[in-house]
C-alpha positions as CSV (number, residue, x, y, z in Angstrom):
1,X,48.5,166.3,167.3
2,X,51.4,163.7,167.0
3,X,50.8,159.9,167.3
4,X,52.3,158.3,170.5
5,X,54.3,155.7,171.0
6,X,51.6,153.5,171.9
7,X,49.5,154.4,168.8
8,X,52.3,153.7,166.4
9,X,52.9,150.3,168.3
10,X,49.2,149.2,167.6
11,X,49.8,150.2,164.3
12,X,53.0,148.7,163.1
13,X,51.4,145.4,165.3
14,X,48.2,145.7,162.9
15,X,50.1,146.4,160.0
16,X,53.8,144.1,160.1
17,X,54.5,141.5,157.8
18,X,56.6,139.8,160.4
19,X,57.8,139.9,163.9
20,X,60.6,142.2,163.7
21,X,59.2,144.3,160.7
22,X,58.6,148.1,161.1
23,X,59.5,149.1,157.6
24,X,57.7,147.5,155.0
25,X,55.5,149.4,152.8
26,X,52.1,148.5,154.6
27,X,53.8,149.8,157.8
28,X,54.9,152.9,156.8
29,X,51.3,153.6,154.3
30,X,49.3,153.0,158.1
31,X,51.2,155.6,159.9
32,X,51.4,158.4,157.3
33,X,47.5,157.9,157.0
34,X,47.4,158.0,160.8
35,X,49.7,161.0,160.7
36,X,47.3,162.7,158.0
37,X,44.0,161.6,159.8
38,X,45.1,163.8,163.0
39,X,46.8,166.5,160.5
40,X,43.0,166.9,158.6
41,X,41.2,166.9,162.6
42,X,43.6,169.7,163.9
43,X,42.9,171.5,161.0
44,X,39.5,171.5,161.0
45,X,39.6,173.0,164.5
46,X,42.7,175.6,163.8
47,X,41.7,177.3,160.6
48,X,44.7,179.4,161.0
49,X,47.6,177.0,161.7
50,X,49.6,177.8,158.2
51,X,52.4,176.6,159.3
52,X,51.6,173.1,160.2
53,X,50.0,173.0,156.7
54,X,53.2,172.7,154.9
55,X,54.0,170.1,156.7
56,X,50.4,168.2,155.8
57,X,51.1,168.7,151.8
58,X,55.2,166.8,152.8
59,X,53.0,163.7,154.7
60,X,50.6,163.9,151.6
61,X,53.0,163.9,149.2
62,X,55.2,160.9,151.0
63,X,51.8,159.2,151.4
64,X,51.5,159.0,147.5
65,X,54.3,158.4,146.7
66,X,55.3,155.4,148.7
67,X,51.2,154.0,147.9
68,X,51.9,154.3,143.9
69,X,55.4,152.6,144.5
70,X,54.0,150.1,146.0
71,X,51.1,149.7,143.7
72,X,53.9,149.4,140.6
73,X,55.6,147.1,142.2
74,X,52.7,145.0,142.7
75,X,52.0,145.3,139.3
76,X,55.1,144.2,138.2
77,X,55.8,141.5,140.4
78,X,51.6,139.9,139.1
79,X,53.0,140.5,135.5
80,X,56.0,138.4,136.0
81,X,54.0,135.8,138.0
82,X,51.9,135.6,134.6
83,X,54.8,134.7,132.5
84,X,56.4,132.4,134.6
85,X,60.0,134.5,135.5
């Protein structure tokens, strides 16, 4: 149900801005949808698990928040590239 080691490696390899980055937005957007991906297929098989549930709607709720963060910023940073800051 959790991601190993390995699996987060190939991520944050597929995913890094640099060589030593592990935090950057992009990072951190690829494991939470990794994290949800095996969330949604345990739950499809354990109707009943209620407990990990709560847990799902916290890695949802990260999830968004850090994508529409990101997508402001992005925003912002395109406007200011328009006017010449």
């Amino acid at each position: 149900m959790t991601l190993n080691v390995q699996q987060k490696a190939e991520i944050v390899a597929e995913y890094k801005r640099g060589d030593s980055d592990t935090g950057s937005a992009e990072v951190q957007v690829a494991l939470l949808s990794a994290r949800i991906k095996t969330l949604t297929e345990h739950f499809r098989t354990h109707i009943h698990d209620h407990h990990s549930r709560v847990h799902y709607s916290l890695y949802n709720t990260a999830y968004y928040t850090i994508h529409n963060t990101t997508l402001h910023l992005k925003t912002l940073y395109m406007s200011q590239m328009d006017i010449g800051v």
